[in-house]
C-alpha positions in Angstrom: 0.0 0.0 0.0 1.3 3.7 -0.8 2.7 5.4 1.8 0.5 8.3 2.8 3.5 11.1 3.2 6.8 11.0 1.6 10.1 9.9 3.4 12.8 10.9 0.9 16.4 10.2 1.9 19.8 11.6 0.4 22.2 9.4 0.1 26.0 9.9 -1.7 27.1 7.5 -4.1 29.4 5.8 -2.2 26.7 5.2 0.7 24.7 3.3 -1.9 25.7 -0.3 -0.7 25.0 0.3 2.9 21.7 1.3 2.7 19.9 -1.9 4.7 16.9 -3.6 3.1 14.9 -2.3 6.6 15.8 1.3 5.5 15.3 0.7 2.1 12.0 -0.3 3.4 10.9 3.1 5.3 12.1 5.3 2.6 9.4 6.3 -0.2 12.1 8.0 -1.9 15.9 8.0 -2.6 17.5 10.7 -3.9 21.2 9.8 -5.2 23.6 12.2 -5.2 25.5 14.1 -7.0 25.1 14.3 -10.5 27.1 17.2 -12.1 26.1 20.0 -14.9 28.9 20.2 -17.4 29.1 21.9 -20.7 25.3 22.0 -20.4 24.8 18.2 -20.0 24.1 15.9 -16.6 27.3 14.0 -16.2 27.4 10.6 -13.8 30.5 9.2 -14.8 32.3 9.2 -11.6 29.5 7.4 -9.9 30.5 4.1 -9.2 27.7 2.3 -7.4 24.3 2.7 -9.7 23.7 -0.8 -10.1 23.6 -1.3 -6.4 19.8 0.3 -7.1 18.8 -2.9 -8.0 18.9 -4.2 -5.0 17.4 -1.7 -3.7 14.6 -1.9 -6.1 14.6 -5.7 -5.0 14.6 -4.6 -1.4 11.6 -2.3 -1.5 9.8 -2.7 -5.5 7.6 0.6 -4.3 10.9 2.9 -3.4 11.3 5.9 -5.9 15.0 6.4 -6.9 15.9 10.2 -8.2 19.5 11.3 -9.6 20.2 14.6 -7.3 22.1 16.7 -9.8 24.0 19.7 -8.2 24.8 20.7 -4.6 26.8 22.9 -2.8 29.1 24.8 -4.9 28.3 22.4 -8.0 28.2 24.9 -10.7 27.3 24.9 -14.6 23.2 25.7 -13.9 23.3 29.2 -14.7 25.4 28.7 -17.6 23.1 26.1 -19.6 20.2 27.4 -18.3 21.0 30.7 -20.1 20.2 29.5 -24.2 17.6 27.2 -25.2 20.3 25.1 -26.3 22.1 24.4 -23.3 18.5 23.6 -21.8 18.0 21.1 -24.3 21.4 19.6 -24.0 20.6 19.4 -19.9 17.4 17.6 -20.8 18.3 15.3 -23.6 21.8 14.3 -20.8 18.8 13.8 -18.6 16.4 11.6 -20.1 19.5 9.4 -21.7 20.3 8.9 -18.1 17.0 8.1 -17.3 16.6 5.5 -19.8 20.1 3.5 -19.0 19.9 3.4 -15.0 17.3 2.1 -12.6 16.4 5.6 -11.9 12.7 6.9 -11.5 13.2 11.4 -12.0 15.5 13.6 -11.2 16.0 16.2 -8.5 17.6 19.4 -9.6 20.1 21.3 -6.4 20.5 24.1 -7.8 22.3 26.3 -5.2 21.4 28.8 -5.9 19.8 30.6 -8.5 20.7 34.5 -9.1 23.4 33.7 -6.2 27.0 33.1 -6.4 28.0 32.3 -2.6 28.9 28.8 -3.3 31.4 30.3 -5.9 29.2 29.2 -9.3 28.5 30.9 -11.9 24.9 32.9 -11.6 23.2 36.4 -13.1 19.9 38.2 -12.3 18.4 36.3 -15.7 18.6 32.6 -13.6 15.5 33.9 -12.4 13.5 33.4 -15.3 16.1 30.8 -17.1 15.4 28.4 -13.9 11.6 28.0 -14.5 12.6 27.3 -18.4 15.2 24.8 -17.8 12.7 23.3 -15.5 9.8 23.4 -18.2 12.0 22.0 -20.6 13.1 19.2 -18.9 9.3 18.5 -17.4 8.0 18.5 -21.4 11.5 16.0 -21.9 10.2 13.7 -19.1 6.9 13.7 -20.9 7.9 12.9 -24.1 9.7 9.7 -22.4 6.5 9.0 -20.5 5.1 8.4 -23.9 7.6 6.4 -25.0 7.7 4.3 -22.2 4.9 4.4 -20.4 6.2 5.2 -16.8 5.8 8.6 -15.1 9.3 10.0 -14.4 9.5 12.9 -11.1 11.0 16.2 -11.4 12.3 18.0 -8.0 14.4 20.4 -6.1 15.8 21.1 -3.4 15.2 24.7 -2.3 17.0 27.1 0.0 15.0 27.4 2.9 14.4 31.6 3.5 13.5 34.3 1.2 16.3 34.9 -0.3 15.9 31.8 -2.3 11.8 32.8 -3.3 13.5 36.0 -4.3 16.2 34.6 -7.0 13.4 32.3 -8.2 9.1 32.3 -9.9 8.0 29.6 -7.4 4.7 30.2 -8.6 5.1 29.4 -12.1 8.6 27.0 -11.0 6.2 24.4 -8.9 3.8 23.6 -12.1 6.8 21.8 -13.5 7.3 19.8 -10.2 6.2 16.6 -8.1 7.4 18.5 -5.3 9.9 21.0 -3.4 12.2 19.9 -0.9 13.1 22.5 1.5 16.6 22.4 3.1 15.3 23.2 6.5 18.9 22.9 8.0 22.3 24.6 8.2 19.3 27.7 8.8 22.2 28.9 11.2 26.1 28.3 11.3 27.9 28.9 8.6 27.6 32.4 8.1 26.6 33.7 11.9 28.4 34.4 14.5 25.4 34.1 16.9 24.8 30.5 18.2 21.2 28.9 17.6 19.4 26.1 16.1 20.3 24.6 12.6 17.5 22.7 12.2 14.6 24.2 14.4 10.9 23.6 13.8 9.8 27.0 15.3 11.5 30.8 16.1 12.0 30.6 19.9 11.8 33.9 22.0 15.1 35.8 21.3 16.6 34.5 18.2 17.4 37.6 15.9 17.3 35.2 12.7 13.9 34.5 12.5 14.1 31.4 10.3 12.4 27.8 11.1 10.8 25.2 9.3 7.6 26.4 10.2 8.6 29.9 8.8 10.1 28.3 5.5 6.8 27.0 5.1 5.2 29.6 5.2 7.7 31.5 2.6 7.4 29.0 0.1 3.3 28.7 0.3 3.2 32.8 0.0 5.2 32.6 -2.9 2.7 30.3 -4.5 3.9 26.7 -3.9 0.6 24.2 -2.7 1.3 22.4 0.9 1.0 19.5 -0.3 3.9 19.8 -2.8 5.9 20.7 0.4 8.7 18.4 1.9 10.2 19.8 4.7 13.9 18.8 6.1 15.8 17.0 8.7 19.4 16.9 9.6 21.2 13.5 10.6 24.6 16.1 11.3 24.9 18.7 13.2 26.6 22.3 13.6 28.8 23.6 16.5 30.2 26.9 17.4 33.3 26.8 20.0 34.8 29.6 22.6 31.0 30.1 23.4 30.4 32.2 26.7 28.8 30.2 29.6 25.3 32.0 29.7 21.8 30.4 29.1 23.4 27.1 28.3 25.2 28.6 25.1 21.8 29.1 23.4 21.5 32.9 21.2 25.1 34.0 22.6 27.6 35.8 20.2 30.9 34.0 19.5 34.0 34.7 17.7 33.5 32.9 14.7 30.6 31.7 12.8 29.4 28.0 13.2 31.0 25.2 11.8 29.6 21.3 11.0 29.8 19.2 13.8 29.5 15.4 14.6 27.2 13.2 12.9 24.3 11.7 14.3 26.3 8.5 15.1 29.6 10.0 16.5 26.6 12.2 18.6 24.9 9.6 20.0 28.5 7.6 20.7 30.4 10.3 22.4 28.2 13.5 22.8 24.9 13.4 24.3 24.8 13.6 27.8 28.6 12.3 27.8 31.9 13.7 28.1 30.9 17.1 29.7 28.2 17.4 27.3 24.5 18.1 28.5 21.6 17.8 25.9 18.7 20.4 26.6 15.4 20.9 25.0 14.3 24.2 23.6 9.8 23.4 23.5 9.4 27.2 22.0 11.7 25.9 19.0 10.9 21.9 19.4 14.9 21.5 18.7 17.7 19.7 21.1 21.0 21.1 21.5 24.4 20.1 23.9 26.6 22.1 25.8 29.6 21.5 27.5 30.5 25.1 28.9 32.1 26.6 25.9 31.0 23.9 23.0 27.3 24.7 21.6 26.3 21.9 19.3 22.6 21.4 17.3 21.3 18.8 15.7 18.0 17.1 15.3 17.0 13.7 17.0 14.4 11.2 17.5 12.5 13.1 19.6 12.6 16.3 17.2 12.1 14.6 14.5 9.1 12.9 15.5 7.6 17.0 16.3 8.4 17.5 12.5 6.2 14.7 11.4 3.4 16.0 13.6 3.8 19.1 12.1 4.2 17.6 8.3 0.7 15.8 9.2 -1.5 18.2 11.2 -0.2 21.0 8.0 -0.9 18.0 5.3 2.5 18.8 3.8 4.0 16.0 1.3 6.3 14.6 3.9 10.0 14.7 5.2 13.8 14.5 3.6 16.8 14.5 5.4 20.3 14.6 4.4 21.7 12.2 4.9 21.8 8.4 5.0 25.2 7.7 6.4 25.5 9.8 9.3 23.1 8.5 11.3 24.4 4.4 11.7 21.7 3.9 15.2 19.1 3.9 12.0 16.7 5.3 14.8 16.5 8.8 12.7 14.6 7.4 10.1 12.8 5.1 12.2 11.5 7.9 14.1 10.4 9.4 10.5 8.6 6.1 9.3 7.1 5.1 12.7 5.5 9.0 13.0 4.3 9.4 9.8 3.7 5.8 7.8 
């Protein structure tokens, strides 16, 4: 029987052949990354475990496996997006990958358009040229539909505050789309120098950075996207600032530098939480769990705000979770958490 709300995991290439067949099973969907733009075509050469999805398929015949093209700092979007012809080449690169692999859509991470932080190439016109690339590889998908008779997805991933509604048309973008993943994490650390939640699912009293999942949300629905194409995010990593001063537990205090990425869920559950000089707290305003050692402020999501999310994702009628990603959290409890509160 379908699944009611989406579980989508991330997982790198290289994690492909751990994924367990009891994971396999709690996932809806599996997005593979990275695929990389270059010279206007999807390129997948130096993945080296694709036909693991197989087994996968074997595993759990109702999981839905996407290529993730992009990421942080993968460049070449803006530049193919820019002429019909470097849309076309993107599409054509894409279905031809679709056809050879056990591979059911793709899922475009674009980050970001109209911005060049992650040192890519971008201009004001990705605005536009981002709903066209997506059109064109949507009508692409169709064509192959036709062909072959099976419906292929088209996603993205989506910076999580308004910056990212600003550089794109989400209203016109999200026709072209199964759904919209936000990145609901790293919402704090690598750019502040105040400590706070990463990965929070509301603003608590006395954050300056007003971000949250709940927030995102509501960004992305203003800007035209339906709730039910929404997929919200979860973090199986967390983010740490250090040389924090001793007030309040380390939460909203100003630091040095800005926040860098801590442990993994694993190493966190191992040697963090609630052990050596760590404490874990609770923040209820922001639903959101965070340790603190006296001068180390670490956040992160876990079971228990996780399983708030998927409250949220249901009582909201959203179109489910994502996290990123599958091989930092080795206690498999994460996703449990995620199947067991919303399937």
């Amino acid at each position: 029987m379908a699944k009611k709300y989406k579980v989508v995991g991330y997982a790198g290439d290289g994690s492909l052949p751990s994924i367990t067949t009891e994971d396999a099973l709690k996932l809806t969907h599996l997005n593979v990354a990275f695929g990389h733009v270059k010279n206007d075509e999807i390129r997948i050469d130096h993945l080296k475990n694709l036909d693991h999805l197989k087994e996968l398929k074997k595993a759990n015949p109702e999981l839905t496996i996407l290529l993730s093209v992009g990421g942080w700092s993968a460049g070449g979007f803006s530049e193919a997006a820019s002429t019909q012809e470097g849309r076309k080449l993107m599409a054509d690169s894409a279905v031809k990958i679709l056809k050879e692999h056990t591979l059911d859509g793709i899922d475009l991470d674009w980050e970001y358009p109209c911005y060049g932080e992650a040192g890519i190439g971008s201009s004001p016109a990705d605005k536009e040229n981002f709903t066209y690339l997506l059109k064109e590889i949507r009508e692409s998908l169709d064509a192959l539909e036709k062909e072959t008779g099976k419906y292929y997805l088209l996603t993205i991933a989506a910076g999580a505050d308004q910056y990212y509604v600003d550089g794109t048309e989400m209203a016109e973008v999200q026709r072209y789309l199964d759904y919209v993943q936000l990145m609901t994490y790293d919402m704090r650390g690598g750019f502040q120098t105040l400590t706070g939640h990463h990965t929070n699912l509301y603003t608590p009293t006395g954050d300056l950075f007003r971000i949250s999942v709940q927030k995102s949300v509501e960004i992305f629905m203003q800007a035209g996207v339906p709730r039910e194409k929404i997929v919200i995010g979860a973090a199986f990593y967390s983010r740490m600032w250090k040389d924090v001063p001793n007030k309040n537990n380390g939460l909203h205090q100003m630091t040095a530098g800005s926040g860098g990425y801590g442990p993994d869920y694993s190493q966190l559950d191992a040697e963090y939480i609630n052990k050596n000089g760590f404490t874990r707290f609770w923040d209820d305003e922001a639903k959101a769990p965070y340790l603190f050692d006296g001068s180390t402020f670490i956040t992160y999501d876990d079971e228990e705000s996780i399983e708030h999310k998927c409250k949220y994702v249901s009582s909201e009628k959203l179109g489910g979770i994502m996290f990123w990603e599958y091989k930092c959290d080795e206690t498999h409890r994460l996703l449990d958490a995620m199947d067991k509160s919303l399937n």
